[in-house]
Every structure is written in structure tokens, then in C-alpha cells.
ROKELUM-568249 format. One record per residue: x negated, y negated, z negated of N, C-alpha, C in turn; residue in three letters. Coordinates in pm, whole numbers, padded with zeros to 5 digits, always signed. Each point is the difference from the previous one (the first is absolute). Example, Ala and Ser with C-alpha at 12.3 -4.5 7.8 and 13.67 -1.06 7.14 Angstrom:
-01319+00569-00780+00089-00119+00000-00090-00120+00000Ala;+00035-00105+00072-00082-00119-00006+00077-00109-00073Ser;
! end
This chain:
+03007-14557+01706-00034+00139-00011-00149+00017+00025Unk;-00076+00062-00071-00134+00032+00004-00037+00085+00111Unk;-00070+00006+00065-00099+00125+00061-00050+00138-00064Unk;+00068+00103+00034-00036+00140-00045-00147+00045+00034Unk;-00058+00044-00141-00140+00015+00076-00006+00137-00070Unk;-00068+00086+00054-00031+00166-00012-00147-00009-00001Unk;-00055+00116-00056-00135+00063-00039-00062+00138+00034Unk;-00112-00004+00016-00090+00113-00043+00084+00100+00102Unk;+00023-00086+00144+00023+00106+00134-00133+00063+00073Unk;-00014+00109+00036-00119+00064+00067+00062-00085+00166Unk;-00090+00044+00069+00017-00054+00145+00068+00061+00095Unk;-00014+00170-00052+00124+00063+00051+00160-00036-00049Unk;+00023-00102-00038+00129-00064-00029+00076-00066+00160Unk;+00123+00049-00011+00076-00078+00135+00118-00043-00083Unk;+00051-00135+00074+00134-00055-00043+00085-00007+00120Unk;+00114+00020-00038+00067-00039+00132+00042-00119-00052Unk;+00035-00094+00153-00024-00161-00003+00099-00048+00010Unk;+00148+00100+00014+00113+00015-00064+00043-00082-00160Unk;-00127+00098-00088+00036-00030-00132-00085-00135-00113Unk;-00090-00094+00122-00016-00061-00084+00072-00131-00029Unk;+00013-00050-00119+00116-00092-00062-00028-00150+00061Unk;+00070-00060+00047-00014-00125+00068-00060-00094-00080Unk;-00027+00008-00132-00083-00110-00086-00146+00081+00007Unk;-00029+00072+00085-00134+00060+00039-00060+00139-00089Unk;-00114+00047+00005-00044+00063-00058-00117+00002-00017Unk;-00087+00062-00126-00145-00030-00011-00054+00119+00001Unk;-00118+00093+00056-00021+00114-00043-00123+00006-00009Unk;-00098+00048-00139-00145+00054-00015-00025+00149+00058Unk;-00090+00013+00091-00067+00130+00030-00125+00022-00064Unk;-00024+00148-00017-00161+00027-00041+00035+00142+00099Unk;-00150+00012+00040-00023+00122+00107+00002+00122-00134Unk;+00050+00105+00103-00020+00124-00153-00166+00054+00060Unk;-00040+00108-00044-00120+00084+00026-00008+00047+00145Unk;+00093+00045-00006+00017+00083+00198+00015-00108+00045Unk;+00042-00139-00026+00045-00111+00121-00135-00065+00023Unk;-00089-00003-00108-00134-00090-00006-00147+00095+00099Unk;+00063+00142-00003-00061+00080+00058+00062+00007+00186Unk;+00104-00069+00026+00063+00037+00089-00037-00171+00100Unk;+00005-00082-00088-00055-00156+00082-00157+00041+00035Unk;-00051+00048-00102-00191+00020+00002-00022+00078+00145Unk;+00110+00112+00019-00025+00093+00113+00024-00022+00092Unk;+00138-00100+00007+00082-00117+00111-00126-00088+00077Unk;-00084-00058-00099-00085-00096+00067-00151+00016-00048Unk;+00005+00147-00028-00132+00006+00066-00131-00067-00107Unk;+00072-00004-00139-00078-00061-00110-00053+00132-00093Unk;-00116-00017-00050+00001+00112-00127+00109+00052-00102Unk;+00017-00146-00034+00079-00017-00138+00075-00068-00002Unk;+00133-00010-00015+00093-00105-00084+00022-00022-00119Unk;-00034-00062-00068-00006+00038-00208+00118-00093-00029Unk;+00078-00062+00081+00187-00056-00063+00037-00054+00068Unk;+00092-00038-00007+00074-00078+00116+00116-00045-00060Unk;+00065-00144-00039+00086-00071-00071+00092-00118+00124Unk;+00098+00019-00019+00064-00099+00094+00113-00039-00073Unk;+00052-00160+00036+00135-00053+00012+00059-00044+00109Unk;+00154+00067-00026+00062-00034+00117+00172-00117-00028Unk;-00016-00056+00068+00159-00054-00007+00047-00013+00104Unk;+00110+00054+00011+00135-00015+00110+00104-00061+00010Unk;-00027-00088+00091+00157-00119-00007+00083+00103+00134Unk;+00143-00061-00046+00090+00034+00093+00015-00111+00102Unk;-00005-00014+00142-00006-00157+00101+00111+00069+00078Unk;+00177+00039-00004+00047+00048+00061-00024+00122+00029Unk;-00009+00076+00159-00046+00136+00031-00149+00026-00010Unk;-00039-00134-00036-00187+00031-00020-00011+00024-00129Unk;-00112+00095-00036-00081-00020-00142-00093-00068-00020Unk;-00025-00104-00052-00180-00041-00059-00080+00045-00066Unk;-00085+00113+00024-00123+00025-00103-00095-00083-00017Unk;-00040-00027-00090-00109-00118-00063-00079+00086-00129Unk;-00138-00041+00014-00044+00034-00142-00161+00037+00080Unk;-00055+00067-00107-00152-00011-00039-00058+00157-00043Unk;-00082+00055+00011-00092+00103-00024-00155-00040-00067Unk;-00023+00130-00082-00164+00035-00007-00061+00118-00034Unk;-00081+00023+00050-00049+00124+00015-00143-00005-00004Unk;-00057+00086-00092-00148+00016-00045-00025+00141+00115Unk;-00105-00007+00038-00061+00101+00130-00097-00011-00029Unk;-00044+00153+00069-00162+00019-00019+00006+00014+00180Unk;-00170-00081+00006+00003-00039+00122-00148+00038+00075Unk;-00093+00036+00086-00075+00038+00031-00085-00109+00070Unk;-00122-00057-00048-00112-00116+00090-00009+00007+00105Unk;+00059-00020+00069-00015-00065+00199-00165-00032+00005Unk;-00066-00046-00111-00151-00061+00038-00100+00146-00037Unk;+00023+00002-00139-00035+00109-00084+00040+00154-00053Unk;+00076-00012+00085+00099+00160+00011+00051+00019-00155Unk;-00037-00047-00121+00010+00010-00135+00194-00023-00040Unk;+00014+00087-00047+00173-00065-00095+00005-00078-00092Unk;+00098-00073+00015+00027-00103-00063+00128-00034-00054Unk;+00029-00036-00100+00167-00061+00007+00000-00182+00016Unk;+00159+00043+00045+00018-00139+00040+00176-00023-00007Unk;+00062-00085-00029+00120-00078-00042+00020-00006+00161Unk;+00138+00077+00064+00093-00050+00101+00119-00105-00025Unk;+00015-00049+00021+00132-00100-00036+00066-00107+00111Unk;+00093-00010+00010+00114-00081+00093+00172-00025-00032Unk;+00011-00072+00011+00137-00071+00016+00081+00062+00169Unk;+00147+00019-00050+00031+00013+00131+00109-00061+00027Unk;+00091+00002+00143+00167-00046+00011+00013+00080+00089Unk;+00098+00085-00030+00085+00091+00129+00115-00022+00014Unk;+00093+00008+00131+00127-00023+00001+00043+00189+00070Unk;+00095-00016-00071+00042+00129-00013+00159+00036+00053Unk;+00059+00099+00108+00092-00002+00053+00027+00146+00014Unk;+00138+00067+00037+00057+00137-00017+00012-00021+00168Unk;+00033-00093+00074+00000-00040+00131-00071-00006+00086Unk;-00057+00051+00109-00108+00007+00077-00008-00174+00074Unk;+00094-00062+00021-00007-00132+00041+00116-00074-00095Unk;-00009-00041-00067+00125-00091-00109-00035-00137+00028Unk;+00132-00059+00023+00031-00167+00075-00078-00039-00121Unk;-00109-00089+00017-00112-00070-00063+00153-00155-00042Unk;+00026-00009+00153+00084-00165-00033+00112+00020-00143Unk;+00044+00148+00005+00066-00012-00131-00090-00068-00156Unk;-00074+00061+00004-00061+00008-00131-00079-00169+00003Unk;-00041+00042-00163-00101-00137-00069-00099+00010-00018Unk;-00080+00022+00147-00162+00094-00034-00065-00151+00040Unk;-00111-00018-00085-00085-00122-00003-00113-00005+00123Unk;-00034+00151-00032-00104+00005+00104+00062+00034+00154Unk;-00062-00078+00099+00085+00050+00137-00039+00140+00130Unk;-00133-00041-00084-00070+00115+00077-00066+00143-00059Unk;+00039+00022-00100-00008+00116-00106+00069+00066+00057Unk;-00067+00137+00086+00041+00140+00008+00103+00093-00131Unk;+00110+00043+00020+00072+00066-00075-00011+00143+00024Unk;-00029+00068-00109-00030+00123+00011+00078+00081-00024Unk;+00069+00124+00087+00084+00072-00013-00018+00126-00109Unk;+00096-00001-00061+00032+00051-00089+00119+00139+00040Unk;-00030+00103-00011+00114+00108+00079+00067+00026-00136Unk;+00135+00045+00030+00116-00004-00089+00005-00091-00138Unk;-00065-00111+00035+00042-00097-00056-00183+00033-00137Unk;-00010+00106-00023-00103+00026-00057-00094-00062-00014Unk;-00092-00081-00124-00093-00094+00012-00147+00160-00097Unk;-00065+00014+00089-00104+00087-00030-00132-00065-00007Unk;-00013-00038-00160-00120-00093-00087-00144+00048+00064Unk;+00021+00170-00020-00116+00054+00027-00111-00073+00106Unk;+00130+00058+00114-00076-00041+00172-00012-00207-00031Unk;+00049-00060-00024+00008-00140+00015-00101-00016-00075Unk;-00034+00019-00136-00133-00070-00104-00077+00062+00022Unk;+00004+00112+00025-00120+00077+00102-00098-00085+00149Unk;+00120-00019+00057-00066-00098+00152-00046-00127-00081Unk;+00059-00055-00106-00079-00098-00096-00158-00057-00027Unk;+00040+00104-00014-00187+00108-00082-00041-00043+00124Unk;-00005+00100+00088-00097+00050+00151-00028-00159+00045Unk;+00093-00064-00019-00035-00164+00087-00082-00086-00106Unk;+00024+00069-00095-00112-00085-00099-00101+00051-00028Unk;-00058+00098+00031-00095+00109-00011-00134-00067+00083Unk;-00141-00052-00053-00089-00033+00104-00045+00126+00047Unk;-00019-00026+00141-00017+00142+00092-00151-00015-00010Unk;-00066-00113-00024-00198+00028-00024+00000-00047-00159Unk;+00019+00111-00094+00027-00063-00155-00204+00052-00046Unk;-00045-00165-00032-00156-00026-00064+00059-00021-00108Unk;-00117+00052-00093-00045-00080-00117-00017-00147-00032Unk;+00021-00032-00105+00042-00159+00068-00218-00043-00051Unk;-00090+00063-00017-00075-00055-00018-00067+00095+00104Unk;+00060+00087+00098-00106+00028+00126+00051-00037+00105Unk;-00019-00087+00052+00051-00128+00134-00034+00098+00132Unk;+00084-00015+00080+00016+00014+00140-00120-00091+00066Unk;-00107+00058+00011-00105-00106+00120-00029+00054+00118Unk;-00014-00058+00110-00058+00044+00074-00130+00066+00038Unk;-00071+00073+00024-00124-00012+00072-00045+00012+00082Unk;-00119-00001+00073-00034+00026+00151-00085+00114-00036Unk;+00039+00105+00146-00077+00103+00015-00102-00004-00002Unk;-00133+00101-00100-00104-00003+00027-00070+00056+00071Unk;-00101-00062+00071-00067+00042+00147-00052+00100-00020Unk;-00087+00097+00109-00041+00113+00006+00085+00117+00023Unk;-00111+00100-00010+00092+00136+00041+00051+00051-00097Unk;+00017-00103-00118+00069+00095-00146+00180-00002+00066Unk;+00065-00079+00065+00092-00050+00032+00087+00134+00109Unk;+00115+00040-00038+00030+00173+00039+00044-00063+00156Unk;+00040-00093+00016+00013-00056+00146-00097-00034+00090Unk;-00128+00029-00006-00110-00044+00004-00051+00070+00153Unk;+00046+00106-00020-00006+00065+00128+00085-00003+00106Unk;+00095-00084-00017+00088-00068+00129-00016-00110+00061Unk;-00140-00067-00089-00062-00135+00144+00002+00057+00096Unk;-00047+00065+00023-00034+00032+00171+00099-00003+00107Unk;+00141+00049-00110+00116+00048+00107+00035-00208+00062Unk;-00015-00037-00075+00071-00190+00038-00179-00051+00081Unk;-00110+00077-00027-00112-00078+00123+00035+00065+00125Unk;+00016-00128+00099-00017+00031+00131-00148+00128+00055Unk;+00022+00007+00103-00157+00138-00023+00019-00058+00202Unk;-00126-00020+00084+00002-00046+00117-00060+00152+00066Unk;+00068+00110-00004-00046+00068+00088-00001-00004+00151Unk;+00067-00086+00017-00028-00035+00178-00133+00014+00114Unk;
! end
């Protein structure tokens, strides 16, 4: 039996984890207009200009396996140069997925041993919030241009320097 695969879901899509078919399932997302406007405002970016993901879900007993991959074109603001920019977000993920706030791990055929399972209330798997936290962990929080580099420099001396007037407070002073 093949794997059922579905299309062209927005992110406001939920499944319950009830109904997916034990030979698995495959599902494509694309963000709609309000959702690309709603990640941009989530984290604090100008722009989101798309957002594309795959997901697949195995059944492991009372666990679910989410597996799959994202990308997302963003407009992004110079950490060096204050200037916007776009730039390609992208990541791979694995979630284990449960209707159970603690579900016997020893039952199931989970590979990984130390993978956090994320609760899922009434069994409900909500794409939105999950490929959403996706994004945010793949998101660089100091996003450069890739041809204006992060350097250091050293402060330049004199009184051009707005701290300049707080030597005094760190010199000792011997009024004794």
C-alpha cells in the first residue's frame, strides 16, 4: 500500500492524529498572505515573501513521527549596515508527537531515546504552531549580508567617544 500524500495545505491546517493511515502520510504546505504576514510579525522580521514545507507522519504505536523539511524566502534587516536584505531560511526537522501528556516511551519503536515528545491536546496535530517554532529556530537572530562581515573594532580614542565622560567615575581621586 502506498503512502497518501495531500497538497497545497495553508498552515492553518490541523489533523487529528486519530486519522492518519498506518502506511503514513505526506503533506505539502505553502503559507497563505495573512500567515506570511503573521510569522514576519511573530519574529520580528520585515517581510516574509513564502514559506514551503514537507511533512511526513509515521504512525510508532501511540506516538506520531513528524519528519520533513521547510523554506522560506525573508526579507531581513543588516545587523552591520541596518540595510534590507533577503535571504533563504531553511531546515529539516523530527518531532515526536503524542495526545498523552506522558505516553510509555517502552511501548513504542522510537529510534531516538532522548527526543522530547510534544503534546498534542485532543489528539490535534496544529501545523501552524509546530512549522512555525521551525522557522523561529532557524531564523539567524544577527542576519548580515553575506558580503558585509561581522568585524570587530576598537573604540576610537578621544572625546568623540559618548562614554567618554565616565573616565573619571573608575579613576581613583586621593582626596585625603
Amino acid at each position: 500500500m502506498e503512502k497518501l500524500t495531500e497538497s497545497k495545505k495553508d498552515l492553518s491546517f490541523t489533523l487529528d492524529m486519530r486519522k492518519i493511515p498506518s502506511v503514513g502520510l505526506d503533506l505539502t504546505f505553502s503559507a497563505s498572505q495573512e500567515e506570511l504576514q503573521n510569522l514576519a510579525s511573530r519574529f520580528d522580521i520585515p517581510r516574509v515573501k513564502n514559506y514551503q514545507a514537507v511533512v511526513h507522519l509515521e504512525k510508532q504505536g501511540k506516538i506520531i513521527q513528524m519528519s520533513g523539511s521547510f523554506s522560506a524566502l525573508v526579507e531581513q534587516e543588516c545587523v552591520v549596515t541596518l540595510d534590507l536584505f533577503e535571504n533563504t531560511v531553511s531546515g529539516e526537522f523530527l518531532l515526536l508527537l503524542s495526545d498523552e501528556k506522558s505516553p510509555a516511551a517502552k511501548e513504542e519503536k522510537i529510534t531516538l531515546n532522548d527526543e522530547p515528545i510534544e503534546y498534542c491536546s485532543r489528539g490535534i496535530i496544529a501545523f501552524r504552531d509546530l512549522l512555525g517554532e521551525q522557522f523561529g529556530l532557524n531564523l539567524n537572530p544577527f542576519p548580515h549580508k553575506t558580503n558585509q562581515p561581522f568585524e570587530y573594532r576598537e573604540a576610537e580614542s578621544g572625546e568623540k567617544n559618548p562614554f567618554y565622560i565616565l573616565k573619571d567615575l573608575t579613576t581613583p581621586k586621593n582626596d585625603v
